[in-house]
C-alpha positions as CSV (number, residue, x, y, z in Angstrom):
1,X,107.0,109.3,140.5
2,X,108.8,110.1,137.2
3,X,112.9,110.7,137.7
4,X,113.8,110.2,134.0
5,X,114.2,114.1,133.3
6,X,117.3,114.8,130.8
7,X,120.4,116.8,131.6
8,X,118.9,118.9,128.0
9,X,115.6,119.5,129.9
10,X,116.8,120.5,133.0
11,X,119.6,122.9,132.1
12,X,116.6,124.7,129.2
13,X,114.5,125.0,132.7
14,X,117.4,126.5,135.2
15,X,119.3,129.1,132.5
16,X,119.4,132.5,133.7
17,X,118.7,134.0,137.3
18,X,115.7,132.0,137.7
19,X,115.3,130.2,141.0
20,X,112.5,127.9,140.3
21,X,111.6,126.7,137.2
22,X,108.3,124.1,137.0
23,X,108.1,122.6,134.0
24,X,105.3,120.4,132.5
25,X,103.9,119.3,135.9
26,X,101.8,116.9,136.5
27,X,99.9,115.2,139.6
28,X,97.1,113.5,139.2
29,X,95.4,111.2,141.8
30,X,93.9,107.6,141.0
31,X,90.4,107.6,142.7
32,X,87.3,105.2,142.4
33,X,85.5,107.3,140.2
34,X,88.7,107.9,137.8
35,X,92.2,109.8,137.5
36,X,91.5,113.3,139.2
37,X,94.0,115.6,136.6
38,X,94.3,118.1,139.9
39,X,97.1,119.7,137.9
40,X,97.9,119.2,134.1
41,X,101.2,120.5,132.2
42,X,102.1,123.3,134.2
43,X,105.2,125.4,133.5
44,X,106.5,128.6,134.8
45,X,109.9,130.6,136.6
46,X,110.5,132.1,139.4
47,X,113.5,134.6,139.6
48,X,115.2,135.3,142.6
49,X,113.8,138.4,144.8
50,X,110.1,138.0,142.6
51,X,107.0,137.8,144.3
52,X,104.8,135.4,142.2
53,X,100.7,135.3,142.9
54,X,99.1,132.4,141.5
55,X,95.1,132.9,141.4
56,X,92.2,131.1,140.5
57,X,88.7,129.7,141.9
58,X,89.1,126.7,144.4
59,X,89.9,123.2,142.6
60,X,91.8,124.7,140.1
61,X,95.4,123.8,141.5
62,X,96.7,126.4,143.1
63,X,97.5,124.3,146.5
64,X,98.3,121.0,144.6
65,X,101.0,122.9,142.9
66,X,102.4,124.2,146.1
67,X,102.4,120.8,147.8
68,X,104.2,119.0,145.2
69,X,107.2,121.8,144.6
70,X,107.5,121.0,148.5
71,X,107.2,117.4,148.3
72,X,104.2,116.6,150.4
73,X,102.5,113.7,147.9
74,X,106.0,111.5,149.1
75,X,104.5,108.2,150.1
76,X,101.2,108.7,148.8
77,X,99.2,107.8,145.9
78,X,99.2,111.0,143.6
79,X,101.3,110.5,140.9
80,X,103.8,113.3,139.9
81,X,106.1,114.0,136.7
82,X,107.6,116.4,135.0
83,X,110.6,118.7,136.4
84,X,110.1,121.1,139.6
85,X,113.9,122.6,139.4
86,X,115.8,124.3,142.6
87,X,118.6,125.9,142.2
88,X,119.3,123.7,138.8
89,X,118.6,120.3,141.2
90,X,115.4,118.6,140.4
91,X,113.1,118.1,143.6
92,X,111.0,115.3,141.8
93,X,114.4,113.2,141.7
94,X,115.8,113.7,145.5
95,X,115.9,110.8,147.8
96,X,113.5,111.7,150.9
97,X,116.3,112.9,153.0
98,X,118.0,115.2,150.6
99,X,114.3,116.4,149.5
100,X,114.1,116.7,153.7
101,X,117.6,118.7,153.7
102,X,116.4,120.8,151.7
103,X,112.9,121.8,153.4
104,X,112.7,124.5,155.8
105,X,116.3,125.1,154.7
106,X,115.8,126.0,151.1
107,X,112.4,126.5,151.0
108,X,109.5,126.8,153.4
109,X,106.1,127.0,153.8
110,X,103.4,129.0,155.7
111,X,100.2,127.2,155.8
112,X,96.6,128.6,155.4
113,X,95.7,127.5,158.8
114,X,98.3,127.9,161.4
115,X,96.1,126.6,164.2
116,X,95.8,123.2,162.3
117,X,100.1,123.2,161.1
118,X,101.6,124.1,164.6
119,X,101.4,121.3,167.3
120,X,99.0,121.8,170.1
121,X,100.7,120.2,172.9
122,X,104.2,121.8,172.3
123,X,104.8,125.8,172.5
124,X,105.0,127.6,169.9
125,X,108.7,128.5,170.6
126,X,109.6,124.7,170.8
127,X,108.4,124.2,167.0
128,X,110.6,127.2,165.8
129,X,113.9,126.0,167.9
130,X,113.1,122.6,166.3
131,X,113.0,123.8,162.8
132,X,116.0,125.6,163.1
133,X,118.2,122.9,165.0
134,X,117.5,120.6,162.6
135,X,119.6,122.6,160.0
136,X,121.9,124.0,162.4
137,X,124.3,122.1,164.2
138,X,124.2,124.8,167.5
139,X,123.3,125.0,171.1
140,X,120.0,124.5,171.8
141,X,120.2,128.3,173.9
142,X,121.5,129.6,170.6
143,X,118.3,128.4,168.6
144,X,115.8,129.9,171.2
145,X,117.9,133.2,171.1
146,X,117.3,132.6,167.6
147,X,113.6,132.0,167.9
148,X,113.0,135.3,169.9
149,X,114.6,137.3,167.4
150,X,112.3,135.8,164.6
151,X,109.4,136.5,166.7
152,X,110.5,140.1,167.5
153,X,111.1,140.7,163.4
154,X,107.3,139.4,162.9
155,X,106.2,141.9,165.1
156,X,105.0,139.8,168.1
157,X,105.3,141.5,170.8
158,X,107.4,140.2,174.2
159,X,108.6,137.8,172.4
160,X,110.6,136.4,175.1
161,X,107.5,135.6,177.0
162,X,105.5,134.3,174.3
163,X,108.3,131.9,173.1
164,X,107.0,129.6,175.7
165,X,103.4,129.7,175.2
166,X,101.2,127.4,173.1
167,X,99.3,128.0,169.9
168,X,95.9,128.4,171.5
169,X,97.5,131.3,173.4
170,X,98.2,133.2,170.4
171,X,95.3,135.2,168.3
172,X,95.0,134.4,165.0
173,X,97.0,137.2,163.5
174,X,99.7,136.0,165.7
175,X,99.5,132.6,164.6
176,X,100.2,133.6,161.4
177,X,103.0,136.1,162.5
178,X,104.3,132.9,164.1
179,X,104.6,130.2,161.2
180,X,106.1,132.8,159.2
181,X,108.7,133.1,162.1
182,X,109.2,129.6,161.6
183,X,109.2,130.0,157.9
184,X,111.9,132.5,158.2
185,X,114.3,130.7,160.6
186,X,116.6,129.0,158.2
187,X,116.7,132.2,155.8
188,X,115.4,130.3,152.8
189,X,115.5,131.9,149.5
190,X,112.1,130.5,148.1
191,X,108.8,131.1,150.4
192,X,105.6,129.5,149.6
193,X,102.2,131.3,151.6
194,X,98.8,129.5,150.9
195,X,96.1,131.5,151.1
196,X,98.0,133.4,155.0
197,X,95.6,135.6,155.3
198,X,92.2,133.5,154.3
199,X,90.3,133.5,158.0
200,X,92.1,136.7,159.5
201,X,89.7,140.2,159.4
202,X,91.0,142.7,156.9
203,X,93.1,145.3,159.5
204,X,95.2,141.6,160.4
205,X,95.2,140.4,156.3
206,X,96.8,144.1,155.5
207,X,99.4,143.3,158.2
208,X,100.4,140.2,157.1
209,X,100.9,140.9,154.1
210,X,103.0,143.9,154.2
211,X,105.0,141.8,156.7
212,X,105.6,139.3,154.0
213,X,106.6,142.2,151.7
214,X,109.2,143.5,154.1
215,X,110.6,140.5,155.0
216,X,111.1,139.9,151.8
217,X,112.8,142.4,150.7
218,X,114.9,141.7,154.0
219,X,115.6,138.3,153.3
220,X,116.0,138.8,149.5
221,X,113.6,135.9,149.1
222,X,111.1,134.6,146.4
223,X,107.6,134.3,147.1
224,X,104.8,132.3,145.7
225,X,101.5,133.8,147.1
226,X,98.7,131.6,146.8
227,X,94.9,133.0,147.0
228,X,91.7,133.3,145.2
229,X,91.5,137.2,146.4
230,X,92.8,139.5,143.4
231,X,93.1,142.2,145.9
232,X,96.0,140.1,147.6
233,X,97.9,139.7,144.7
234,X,97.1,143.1,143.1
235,X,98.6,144.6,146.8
236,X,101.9,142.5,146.4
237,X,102.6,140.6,143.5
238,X,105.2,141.4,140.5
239,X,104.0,138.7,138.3
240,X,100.7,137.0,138.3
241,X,99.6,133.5,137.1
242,X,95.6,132.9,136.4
243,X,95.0,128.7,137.0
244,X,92.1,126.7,135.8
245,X,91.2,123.2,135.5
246,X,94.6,122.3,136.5
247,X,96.2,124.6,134.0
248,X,97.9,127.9,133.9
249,X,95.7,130.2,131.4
250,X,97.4,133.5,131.7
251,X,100.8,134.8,133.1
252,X,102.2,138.4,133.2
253,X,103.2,141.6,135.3
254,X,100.8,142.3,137.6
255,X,100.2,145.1,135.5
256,X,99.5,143.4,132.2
257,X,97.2,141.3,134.0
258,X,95.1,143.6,136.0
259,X,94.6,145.9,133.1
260,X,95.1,144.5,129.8
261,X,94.3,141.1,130.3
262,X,93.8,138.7,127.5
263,X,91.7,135.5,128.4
264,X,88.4,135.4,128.9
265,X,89.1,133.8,132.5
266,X,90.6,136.9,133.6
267,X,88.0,139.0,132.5
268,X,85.4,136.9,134.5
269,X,87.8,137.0,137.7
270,X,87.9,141.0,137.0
271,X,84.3,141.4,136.6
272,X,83.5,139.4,139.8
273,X,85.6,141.6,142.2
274,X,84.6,144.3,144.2
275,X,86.5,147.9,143.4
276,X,86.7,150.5,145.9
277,X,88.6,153.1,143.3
278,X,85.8,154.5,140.9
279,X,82.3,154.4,141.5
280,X,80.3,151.2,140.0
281,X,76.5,151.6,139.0
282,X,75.9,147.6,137.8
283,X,76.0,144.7,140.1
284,X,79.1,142.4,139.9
285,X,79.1,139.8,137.3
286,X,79.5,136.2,138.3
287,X,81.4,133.4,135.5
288,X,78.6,131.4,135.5
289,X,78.2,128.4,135.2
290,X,80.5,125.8,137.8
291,X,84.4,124.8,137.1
292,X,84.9,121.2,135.3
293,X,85.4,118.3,136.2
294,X,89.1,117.0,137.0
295,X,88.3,113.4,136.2
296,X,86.3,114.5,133.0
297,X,87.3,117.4,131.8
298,X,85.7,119.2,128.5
299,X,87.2,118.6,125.6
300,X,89.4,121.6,123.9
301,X,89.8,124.7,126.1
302,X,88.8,123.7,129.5
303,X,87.1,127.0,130.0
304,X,85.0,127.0,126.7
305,X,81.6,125.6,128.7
306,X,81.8,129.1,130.8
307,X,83.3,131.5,128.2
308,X,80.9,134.3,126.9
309,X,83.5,134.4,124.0
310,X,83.6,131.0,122.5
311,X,82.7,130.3,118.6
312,X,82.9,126.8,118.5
313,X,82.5,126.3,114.8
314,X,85.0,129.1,113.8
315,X,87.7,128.5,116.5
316,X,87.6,124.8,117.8
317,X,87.4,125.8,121.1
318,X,85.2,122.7,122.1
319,X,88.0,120.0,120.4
320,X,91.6,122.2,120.5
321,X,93.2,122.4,123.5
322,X,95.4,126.0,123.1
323,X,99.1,126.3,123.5
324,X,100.6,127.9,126.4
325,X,103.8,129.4,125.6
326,X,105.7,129.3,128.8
327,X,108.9,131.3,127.5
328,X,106.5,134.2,126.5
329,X,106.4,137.6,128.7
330,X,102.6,137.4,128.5
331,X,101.2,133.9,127.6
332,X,97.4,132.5,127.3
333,X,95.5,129.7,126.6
334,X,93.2,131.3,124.2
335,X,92.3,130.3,120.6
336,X,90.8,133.8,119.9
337,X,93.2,136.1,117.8
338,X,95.4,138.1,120.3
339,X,94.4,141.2,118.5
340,X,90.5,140.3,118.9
341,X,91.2,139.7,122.4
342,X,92.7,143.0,122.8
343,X,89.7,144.6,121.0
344,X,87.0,142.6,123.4
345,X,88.8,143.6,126.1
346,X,89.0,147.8,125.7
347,X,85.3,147.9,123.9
348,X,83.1,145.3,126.1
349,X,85.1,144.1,129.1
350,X,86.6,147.2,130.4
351,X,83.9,149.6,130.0
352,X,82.0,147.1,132.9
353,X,85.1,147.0,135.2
């Protein structure tokens, strides 16, 4: 694990009102077949009160960056550099107990399956009041008062008879409403959701996530939103990021990116979802072709393989790997000219949207 990160470094990532900042991440995991490069060089902010939805087809990531900004590869073989900045403090360099401080007080997770994350043989209520007592130094009656109130403010109802049941008892809808209970105990300012609403119907999924929304705005707290469903973020992102291969390809408002976007990537996610707003005539089109490799990834733009748009012997896009400009209000990791991109996307891509 890398802790040599200089005070020059750090203090360029932390400047401003930004909460997070990620910069040049990297975790990579040595396997028998090779070095898996599950996420390569990735860099972005997070300011305080933003909702940030990171997309992107399965294996190209998204929950490999969450784990590592919470600190879940300690102890294991994945290999981790680069800065992941809190609050100006780098997590990558915290002993285990300070990086243990500073979860569930700081920051906290809810998990895509809450029947696998909460314990089986203890109630659900236990699990909260243990969360919170280990950042609290209260009664034990204090913490389960606690408990019921965050179980009321999810919307569960009789909350003071359900503190003391298990997680079998509860549907799945109310799982969920649970770990982000537990989430919410410690008031933490940054809130990471993987894929919380993957295996609930679509009635519960709207639920959920407007009761992340409000919460949010109760608790002033930032989100990263995790999912492969465009119709998550689109509902309650402010900014989104597009990952691939390990890499983030595009970034912007949630605007910018759901209708002028600029990589190819993003057009292929686009074309591939389902719109219930205007009427469509032509079947969805898949990206076709299957994402890369992680241990042996294509040379150049990781993406070139799939793209409809590449020009290998004008652009390079099969040996140049394109610049990301984190600091930029839109970036992508496209060789084509931004202008040509723009024209692609009014005159071919959007007509087929």
């Amino acid at each position: 694990m890398s802790t040599d990160v200089s005070a020059e470094r750090l203090a360029g990532a932390t400047r401003g009102e930004t909460l997070l900042s990620v910069r040049d991440l990297k975790v990579h995991f040595p396997t028998e077949d090779g070095l898996v490069h599950a996420v390569d060089g990735l860099s972005f902010d997070l300011r305080q009160g933003e909702i940030l939805g990171i997309v992107g087809e399965s294996g190209s990531g998204k929950s490999v960056t969450s784990q590592a900004i919470m600190g879940l590869y300690r102890g294991s073989r994945a290999r981790l550099s680069g800065i992941v900045a809190l609050d100006g403090v780098d997590l990558l360099t915290l002993s285990d107990e300070e990086l243990r401080r500073r979860r569930g007080k700081d920051m906290a997770m809810v998990f895509q399956d809450p029947l696998s994350a909460l314990h089986p043989y203890y109630t659900v209520g236990n699990q909260i009041i243990e969360a919170y007592l280990v950042h609290n130094d209260v009664p034990k009656q204090e913490a389960r008062a606690r408990t019921i109130e965050m179980l009321d403010r999810v919307g569960i109802p009789n909350p003071a008879q359900r503190v003391d049941q298990y997680p079998h008892e509860f549907s799945g809808g109310m799982r969920q409403r649970a770990m982000i209970a537990m989430a919410l105990v410690n008031n933490p300012r940054l809130i990471i959701a993987d894929e919380p609403t993957t295996a609930l119907d679509v009635t519960v999924q709207a639920q959920i996530l407007d009761l992340l929304v409000s919460l949010q705005k109760e608790f002033r707290a930032s989100i990263i939103i995790i999912t492969h469903d465009l119709g998550v973020v689109a509902e309650m992102a402010d900014t989104i990021m597009v990952m691939y291969a390990g890499m983030a390809v595009e970034r912007g408002d949630a605007d910018t990116v759901f209708y002028a976007p600029e990589h190819p990537y993003t057009w292929g996610l686009l074309s591939s979802m389902p719109r219930m707003d205007r009427l469509r005539l032509e079947r969805l089109k898949p990206i076709r072709g299957n994402p890369p490799s992680l241990i042996s990834r294509p040379t150049g733009c990781p993406f070139h393989p799939r793209c409809d748009y590449r020009d290998d012997a004008r652009l390079g896009c099969n040996s140049v790997v394109p610049e990301f400009d984190a600091s930029s209000s839109h970036p992508v990791r496209c060789l084509i000219d931004p202008d040509e991109r723009r024209r692609i996307f009014e005159e071919e891509v959007k007509p087929t949207l």
